[in-house]
FITORDREN-386833 format. One record per residue: residue in one letter; x, y, z of N, C-alpha, C in turn. Coordinates in pm, whole numbers, plus 32768, in hexadecimal, padded with zeros to 4 digits. Atoms other than C-alpha are relative to their C-alpha. Layout:
AXYZXYZXYZ...
//
This chain:
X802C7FF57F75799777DB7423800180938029X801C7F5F7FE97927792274858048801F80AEX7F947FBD7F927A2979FD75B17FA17F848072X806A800B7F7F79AD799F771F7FD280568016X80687FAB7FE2789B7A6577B28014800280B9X80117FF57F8479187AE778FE7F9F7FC08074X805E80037F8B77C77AF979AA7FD07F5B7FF2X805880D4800277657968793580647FB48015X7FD0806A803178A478DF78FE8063802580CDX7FAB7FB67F67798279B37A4D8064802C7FD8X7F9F7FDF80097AD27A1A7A6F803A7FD7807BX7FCA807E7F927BE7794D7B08804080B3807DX7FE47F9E7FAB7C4B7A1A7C3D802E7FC28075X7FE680007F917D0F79FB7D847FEE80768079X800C7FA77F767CDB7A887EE3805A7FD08040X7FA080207FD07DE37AC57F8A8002808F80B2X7FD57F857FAF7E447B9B80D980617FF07FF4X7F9A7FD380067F627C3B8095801680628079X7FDD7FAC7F8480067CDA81E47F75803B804FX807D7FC27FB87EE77DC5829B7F80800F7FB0X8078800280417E1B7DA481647FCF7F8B7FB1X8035807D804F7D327CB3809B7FDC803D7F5DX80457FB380C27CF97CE47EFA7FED7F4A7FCDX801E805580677CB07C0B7DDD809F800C7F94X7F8D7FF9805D7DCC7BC47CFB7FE77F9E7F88X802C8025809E7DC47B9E7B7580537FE37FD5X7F9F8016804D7E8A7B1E7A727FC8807E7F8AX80417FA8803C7E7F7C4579827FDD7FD87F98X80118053808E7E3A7B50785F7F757FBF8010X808480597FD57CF27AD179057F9080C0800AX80787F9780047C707C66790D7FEB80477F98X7FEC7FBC809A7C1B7D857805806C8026800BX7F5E7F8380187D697E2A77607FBD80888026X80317F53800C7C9B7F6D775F7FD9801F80A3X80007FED7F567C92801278C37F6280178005X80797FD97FCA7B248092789D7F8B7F8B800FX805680787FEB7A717F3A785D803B7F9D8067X7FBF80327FA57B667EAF79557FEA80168075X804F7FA97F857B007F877A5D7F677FED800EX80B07FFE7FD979737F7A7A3B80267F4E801AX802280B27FD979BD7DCE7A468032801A8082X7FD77FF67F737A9D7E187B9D7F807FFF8038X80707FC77F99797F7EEE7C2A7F897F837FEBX8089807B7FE078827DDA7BF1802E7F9B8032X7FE580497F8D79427CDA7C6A802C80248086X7FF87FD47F6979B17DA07DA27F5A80238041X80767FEF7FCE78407DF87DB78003809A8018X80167F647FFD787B7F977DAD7F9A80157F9BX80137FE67F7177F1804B7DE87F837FF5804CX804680197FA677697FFC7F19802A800C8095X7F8C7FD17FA477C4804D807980017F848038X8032809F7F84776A7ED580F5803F7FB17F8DX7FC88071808978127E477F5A7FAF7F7C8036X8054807F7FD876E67D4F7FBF7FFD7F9F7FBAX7FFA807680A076F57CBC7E4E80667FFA7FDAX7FA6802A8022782E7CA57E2E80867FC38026X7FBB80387FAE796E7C277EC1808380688078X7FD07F7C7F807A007D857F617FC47FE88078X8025802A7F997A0B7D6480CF7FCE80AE8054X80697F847FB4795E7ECF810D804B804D803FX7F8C7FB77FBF7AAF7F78816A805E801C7F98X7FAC7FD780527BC4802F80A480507F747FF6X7FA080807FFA7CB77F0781277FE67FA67FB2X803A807480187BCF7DEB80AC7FD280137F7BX80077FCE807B7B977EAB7F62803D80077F99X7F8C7FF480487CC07E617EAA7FFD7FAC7F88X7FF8803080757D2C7DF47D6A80AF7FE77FBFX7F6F801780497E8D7D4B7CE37FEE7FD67FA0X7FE8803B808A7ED87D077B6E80917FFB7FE6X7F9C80537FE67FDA7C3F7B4780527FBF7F4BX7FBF8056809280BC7BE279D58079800E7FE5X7FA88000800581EE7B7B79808051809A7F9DX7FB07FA2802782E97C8D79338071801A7F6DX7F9A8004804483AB7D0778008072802B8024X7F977FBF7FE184917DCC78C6807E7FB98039X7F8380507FEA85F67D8178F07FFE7FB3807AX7FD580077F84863A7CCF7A2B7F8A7FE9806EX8082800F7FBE84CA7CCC7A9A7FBF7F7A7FC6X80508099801983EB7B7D7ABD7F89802E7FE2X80687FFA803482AE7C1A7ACE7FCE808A8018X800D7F917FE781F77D347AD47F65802C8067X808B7FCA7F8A80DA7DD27BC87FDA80638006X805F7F817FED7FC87EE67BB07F937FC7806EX806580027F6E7F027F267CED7F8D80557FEFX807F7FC27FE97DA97F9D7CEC7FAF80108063X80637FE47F787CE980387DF27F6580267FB4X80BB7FE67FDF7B5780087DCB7FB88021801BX80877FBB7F917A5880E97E4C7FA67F868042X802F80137FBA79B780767F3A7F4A80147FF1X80927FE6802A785A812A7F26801480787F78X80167FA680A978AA82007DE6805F7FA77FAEX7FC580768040791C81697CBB808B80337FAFX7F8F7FE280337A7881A57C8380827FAC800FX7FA280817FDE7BA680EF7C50809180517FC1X7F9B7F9980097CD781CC7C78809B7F937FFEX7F7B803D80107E4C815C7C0A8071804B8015X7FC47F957FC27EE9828E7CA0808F7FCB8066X7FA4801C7F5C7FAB81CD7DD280227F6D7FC9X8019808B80028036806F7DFB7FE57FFA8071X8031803E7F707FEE7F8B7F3580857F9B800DX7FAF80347FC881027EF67FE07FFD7F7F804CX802D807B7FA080357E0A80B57FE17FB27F72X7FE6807980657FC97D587F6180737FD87F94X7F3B7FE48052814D7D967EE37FF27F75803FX7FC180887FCB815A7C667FE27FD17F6D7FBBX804D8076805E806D7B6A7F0B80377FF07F6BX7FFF801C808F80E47B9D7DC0806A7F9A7FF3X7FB8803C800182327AD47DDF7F9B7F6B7FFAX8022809A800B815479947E3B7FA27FE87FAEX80648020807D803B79E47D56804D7FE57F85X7FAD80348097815379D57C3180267F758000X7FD980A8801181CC78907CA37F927F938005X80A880447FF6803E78257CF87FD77FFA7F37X80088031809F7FFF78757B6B804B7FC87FBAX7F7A80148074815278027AD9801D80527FB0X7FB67F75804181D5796F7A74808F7FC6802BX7F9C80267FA382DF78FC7B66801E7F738025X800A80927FAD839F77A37B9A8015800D8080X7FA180197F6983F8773E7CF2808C7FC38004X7F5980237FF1855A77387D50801F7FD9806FX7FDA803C7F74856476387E8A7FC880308061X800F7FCD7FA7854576AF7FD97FC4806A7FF5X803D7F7D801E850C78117F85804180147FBDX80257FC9805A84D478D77E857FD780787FD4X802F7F7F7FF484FC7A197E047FC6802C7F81X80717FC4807A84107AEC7CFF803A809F8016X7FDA7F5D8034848E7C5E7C4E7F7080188015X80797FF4800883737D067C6F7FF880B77FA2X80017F738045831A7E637B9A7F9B8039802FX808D7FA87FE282207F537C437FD280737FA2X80307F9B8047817A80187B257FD38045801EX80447FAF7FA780CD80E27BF8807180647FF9X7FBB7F9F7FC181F8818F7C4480867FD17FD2X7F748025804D834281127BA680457F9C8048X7F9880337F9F83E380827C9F80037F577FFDX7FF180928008845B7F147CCE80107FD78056X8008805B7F8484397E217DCD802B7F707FF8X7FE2809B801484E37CC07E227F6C7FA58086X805580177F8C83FD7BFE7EE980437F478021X7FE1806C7FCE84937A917F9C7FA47FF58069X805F80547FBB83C2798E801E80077F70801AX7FBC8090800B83BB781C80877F8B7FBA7F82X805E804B804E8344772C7F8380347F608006X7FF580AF7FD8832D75957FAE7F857FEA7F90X80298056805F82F6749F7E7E7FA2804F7F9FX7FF27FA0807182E375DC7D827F88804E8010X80787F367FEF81D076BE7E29802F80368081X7FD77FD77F5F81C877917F457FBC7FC08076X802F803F7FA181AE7713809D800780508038X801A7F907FBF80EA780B81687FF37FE3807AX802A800E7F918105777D8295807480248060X7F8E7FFB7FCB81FC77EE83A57FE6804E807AX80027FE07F9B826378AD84BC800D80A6805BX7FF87F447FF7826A7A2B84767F9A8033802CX80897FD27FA9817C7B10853D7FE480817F9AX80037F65801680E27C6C84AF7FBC804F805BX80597FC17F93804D7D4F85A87F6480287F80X807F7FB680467EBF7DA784F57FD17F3C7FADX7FF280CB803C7EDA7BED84837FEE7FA18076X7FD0804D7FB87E7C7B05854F804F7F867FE7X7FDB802F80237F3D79F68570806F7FF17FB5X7F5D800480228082796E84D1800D7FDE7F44X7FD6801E8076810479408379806D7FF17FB8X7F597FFE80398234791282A3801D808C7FD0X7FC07F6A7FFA82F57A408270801C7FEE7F80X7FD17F9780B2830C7B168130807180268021X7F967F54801284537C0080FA8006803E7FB7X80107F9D807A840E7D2E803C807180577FF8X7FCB7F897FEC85077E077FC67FC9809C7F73X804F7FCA807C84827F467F1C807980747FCDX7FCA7FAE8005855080477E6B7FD8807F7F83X7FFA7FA1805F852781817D84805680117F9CX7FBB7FE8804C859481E97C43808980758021X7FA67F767FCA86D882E17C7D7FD280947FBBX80737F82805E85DC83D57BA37FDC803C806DX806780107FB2851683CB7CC2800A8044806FX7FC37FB27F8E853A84C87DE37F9E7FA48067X8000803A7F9984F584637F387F5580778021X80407F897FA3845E85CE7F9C7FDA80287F61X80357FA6804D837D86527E80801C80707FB8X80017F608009839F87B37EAE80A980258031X7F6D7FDE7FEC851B87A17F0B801D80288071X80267FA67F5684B5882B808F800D7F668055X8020802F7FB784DF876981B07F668004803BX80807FE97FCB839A8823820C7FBB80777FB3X80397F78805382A2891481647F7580238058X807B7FD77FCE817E89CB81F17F8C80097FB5X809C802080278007894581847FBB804D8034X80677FD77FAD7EE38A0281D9801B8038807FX7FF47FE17FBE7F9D8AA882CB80387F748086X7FC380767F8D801B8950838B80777FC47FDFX7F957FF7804A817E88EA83467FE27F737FDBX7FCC8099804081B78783827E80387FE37FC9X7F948006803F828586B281F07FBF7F797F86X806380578086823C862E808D80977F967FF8X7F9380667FE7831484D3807C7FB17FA77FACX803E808B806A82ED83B17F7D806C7FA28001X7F9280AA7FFF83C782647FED7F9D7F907FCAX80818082802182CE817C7F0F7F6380408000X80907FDB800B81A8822E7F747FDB809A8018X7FEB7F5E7FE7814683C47F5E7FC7801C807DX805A7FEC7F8D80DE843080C2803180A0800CX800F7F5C7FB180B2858A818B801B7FD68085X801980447F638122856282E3801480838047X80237F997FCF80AB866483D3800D7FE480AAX800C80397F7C80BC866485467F74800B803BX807B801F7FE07FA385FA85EA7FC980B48088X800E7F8C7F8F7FAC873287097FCE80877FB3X80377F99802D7FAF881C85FA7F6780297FCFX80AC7FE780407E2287DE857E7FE47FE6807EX80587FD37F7D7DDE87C887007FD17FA68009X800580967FC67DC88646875080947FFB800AX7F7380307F8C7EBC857C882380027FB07F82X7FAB802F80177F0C8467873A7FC47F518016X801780847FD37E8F834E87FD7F627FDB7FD5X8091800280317D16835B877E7FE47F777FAEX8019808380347C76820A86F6800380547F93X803D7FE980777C36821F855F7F7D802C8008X807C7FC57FB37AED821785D97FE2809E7FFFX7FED7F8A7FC87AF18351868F802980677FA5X7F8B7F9280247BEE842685947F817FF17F58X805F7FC9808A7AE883D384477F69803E804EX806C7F9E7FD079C5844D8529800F80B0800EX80007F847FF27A688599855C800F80777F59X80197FCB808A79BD865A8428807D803D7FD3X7FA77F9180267AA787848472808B7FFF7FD6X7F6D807E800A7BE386B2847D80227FF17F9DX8026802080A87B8D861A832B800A806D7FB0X7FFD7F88807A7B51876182798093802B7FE5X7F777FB07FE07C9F87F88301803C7F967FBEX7FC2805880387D3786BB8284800E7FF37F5AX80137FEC80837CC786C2816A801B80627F80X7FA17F6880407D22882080EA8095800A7FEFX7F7C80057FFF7E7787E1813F801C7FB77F9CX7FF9805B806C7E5486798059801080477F77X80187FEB80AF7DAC87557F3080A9805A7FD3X7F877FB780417F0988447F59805C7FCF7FDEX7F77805280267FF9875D7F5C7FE27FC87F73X80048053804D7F9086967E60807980397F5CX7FC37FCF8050800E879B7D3580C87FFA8021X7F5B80087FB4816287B37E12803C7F8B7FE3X7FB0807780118197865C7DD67FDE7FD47FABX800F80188094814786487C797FA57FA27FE8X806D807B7FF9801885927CBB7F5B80467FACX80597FA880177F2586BA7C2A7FAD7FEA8056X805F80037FCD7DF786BB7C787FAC7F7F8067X7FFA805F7FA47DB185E17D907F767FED8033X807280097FD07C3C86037DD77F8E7F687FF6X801B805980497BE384BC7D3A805B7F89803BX7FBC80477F977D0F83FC7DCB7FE37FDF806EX7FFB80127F6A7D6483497ECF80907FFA8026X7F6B7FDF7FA77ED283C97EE07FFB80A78006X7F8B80577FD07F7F84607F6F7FCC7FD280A0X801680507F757F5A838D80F080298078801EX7FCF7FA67F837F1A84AD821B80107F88806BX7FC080197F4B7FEC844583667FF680428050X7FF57FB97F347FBE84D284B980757FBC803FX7FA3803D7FEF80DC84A48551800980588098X7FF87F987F6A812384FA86EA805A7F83802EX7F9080497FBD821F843F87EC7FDD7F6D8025X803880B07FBF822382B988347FE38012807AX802C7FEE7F7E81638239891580357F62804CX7FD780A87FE281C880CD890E80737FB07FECX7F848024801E835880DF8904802D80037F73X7FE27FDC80AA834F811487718057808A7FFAX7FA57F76803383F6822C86BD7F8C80737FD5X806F7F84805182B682E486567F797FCE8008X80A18042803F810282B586777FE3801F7FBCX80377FD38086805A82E5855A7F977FCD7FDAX80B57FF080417ED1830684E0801B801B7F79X7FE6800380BA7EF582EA83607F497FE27FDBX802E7FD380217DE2839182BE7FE17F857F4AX8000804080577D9182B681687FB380037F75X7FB97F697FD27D2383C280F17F638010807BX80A87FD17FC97B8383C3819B802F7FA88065X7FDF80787F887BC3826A826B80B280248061X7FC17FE87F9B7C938268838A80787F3E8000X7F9C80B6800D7DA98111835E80037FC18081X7FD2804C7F717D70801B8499808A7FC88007X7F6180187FDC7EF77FEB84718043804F7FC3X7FF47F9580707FBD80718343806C7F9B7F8AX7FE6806F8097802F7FF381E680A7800F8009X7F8E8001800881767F9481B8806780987FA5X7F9F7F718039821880B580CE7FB480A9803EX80267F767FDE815A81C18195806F7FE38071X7FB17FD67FB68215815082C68082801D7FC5X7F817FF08065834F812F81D1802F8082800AX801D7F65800182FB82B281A1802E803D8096X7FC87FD57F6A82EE830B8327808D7FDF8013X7F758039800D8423823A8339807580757FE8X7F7B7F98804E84F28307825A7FFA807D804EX80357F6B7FCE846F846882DF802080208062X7FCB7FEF7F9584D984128428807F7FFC801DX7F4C800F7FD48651840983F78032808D7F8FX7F9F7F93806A862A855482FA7FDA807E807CX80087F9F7FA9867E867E83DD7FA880667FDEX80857FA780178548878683C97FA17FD97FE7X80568012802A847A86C183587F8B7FA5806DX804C7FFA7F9C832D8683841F800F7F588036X7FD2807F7FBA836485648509809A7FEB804CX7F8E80177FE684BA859A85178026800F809FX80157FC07FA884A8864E86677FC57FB88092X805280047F6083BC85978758803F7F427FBBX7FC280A880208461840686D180117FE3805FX7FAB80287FA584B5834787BB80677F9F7FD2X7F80803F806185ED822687887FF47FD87F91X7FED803980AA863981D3861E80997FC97FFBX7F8F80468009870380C485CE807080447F96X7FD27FD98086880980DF84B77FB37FF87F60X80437FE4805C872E806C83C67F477FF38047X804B80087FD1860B7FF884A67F9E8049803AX80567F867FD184D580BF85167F767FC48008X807380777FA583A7801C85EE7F9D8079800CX80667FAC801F826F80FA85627F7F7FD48035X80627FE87FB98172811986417F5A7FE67FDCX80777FE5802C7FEB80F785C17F817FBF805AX808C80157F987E9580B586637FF67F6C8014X801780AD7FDB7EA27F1B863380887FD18042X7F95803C800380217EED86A0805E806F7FE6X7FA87FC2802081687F518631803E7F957F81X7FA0803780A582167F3884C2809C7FFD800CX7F6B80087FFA837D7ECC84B08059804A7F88X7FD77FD680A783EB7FAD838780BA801A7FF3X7F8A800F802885547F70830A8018807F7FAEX7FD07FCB809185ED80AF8222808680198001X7F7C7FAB8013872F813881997FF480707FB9X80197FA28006872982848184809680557FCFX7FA67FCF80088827835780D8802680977FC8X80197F7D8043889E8497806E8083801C7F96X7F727FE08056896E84EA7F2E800A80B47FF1X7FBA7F91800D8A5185F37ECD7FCD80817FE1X804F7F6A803E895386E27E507FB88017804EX80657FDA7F97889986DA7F877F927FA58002X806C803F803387A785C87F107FD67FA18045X7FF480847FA1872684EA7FE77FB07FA17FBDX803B8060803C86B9839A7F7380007F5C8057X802F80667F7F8646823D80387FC87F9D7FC3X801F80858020860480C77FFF7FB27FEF8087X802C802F7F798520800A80E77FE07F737FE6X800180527FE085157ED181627F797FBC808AX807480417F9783D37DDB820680087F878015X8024809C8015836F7CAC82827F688006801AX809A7FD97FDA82147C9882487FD27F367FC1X800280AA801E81527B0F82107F8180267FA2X80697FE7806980317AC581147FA07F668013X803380AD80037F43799680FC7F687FE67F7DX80747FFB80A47E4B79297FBC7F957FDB806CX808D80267FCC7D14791D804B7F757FA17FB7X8077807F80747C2778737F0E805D80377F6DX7FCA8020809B7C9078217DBB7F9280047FB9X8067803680547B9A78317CCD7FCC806D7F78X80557FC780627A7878C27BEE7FB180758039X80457FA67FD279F17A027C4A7F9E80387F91X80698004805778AD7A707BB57FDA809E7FFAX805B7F50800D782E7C197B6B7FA67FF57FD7X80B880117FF576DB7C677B84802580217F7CX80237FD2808E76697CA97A2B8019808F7FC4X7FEA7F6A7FFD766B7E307A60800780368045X7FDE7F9E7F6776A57F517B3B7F818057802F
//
């Protein structure tokens, strides 16, 4: 019997929204081993590029562009493992640079949806391994009569509607610095920032200093060419700083604007992604703000408003994020930080997804 034939036969695939975003999620045993024939099948089934993904099942937005691969783990102590792919949109690229936090929240039930994962009663927790970036994540969820039951009573601000509650906890290797460059703050392009990686690499800048308030729709803040450029220059410097090289091609590390709450939070924030503008913001970027705001010098620190002990109510254009961290500093000066979410998820179709023939 000769292999299957993607484009005649399909590929089994779930849709899922995970937290503020929507992807496709794979079993990595259903795609190619090799990343480059793996990637041109993505882009045809997402339908890149295209800025409308008309033929394919990308929803024509960074968010809605996503990609989880999903297989059980050899690593000690870990259940399964997870690489995140971000999809161009209208060019055809499929970068593994970053993870995604919002589909961190799907993989737990997609393991127990394929049987990577049994169910253990009530709820149920899944190790999780982010290759992307080292780090490990537990994720608890409810599950009834050995799958997950996505139905419940948790809210997200950028979601409508209710769902059963995820709990993520994410943490870093102790390899792993907090601060890049070892600075609370360094000067870009002449603007000061602070390079920070709790889960996810960002730049966070204050919004006053490029000469906007802060409060600007997404909308509004990707229309301003000049904005963008300046943004962007800062992105291409950091990137080497945080051992990310060459960053022109990426889509890390996440720019933040960052200026004073407006809506009783600890901080607003316009997160940059890196061209698109985030109508809320991904779970390990706020993670990022989070941390930054309890390290003294470092940008944000200054204009915060209350921060719990571990708690910190992050501000963004759809709502406000509830971001949990622990933040610490050892003996050598080092600061280092766990974070904690509750973010919800829900399968949207089960099935057979089909890629056009070619690109």
């Amino acid at each position: 019997m000769s292999a299957p034939d993607p484009v005649r036969d399909g590929v089994r695939c779930m849709l899922m929204r995970g937290g503020t975003s929507k992807g496709a999620y794979f079993l990595a045993s259903d795609l190619p081993s090799d990343p480059g024939p793996r990637d041109d099948l993505l882009l045809r089934i997402m339908g890149s590029p295209d800025p409308r993904q008309i033929d394919g099942i990308g929803g024509a937005h960074p968010l809605t562009s996503k990609v989880a691969v999903v297989s059980t783990s050899g690593a000690e102590g870990i259940d399964v493992d997870y690489l995140f792919l971000q999809v161009g949109v209208d060019t055809a690229t499929v970068a593994d640079a970053q993870t995604c936090g919002n589909l961190l929240a799907g993989i737990g039930p997609f393991a127990v949806e394929r049987g990577l994962v049994a169910a253990t009663g009530a709820r149920t927790t899944v190790r999780i391994r982010l290759l992307n970036t080292g780090d490990t994540a537990t994720a608890v969820f409810t599950t009834a009569d050995g799958r997950p039951d996505y139905d419940g009573d948790a809210a997200i601000d950028g979601v409508p509607g209710t769902a059963s509650a995820i709990e993520l906890e994410v943490g870093g290797d102790d390899d792993k610095p907090l601060l890049p460059t070892g600075h609370p703050a360094d000067d870009l392009d002449g603007v000061t920032a602070t390079l920070i990686d709790n889960g996810m690499p960002v730049v966070l800048l204050r919004a006053a200093d490029l000469g906007v308030d802060g409060s600007e729709s997404p909308t509004a803040l990707e229309a301003d060419a000049d904005l963008a450029a300046r943004v962007e220059r800062v992105r291409l410097a950091a990137g080497p700083l945080m051992g990310l090289g060459d960053v022109t091609a990426q889509t890390v590390p996440k720019m933040i604007l960052l200026s004073p709450p407006r809506a009783g939070g600890a901080i607003s924030t316009r997160a940059f992604i890196p061209a698109r503008v985030h109508t809320a913001i991904g779970v390990l970027m706020a993670a990022s703000v989070a941390a930054a705001l309890r390290i003294p010098g470092a940008v944000g620190h200054e204009i915060a408003g209350p921060l719990g002990e571990e708690d910190t109510a992050i501000e963004h254009p759809s709502g406000t994020f509830p971001s949990r961290v622990r933040v610490t500093q050892d003996d050598a000066g080092t600061w280092r930080a766990t974070s904690f979410s509750l973010r919800t998820a829900r399968k949207l179709f089960d099935g057979t997804v089909f890629p056009r023939p070619r690109r």
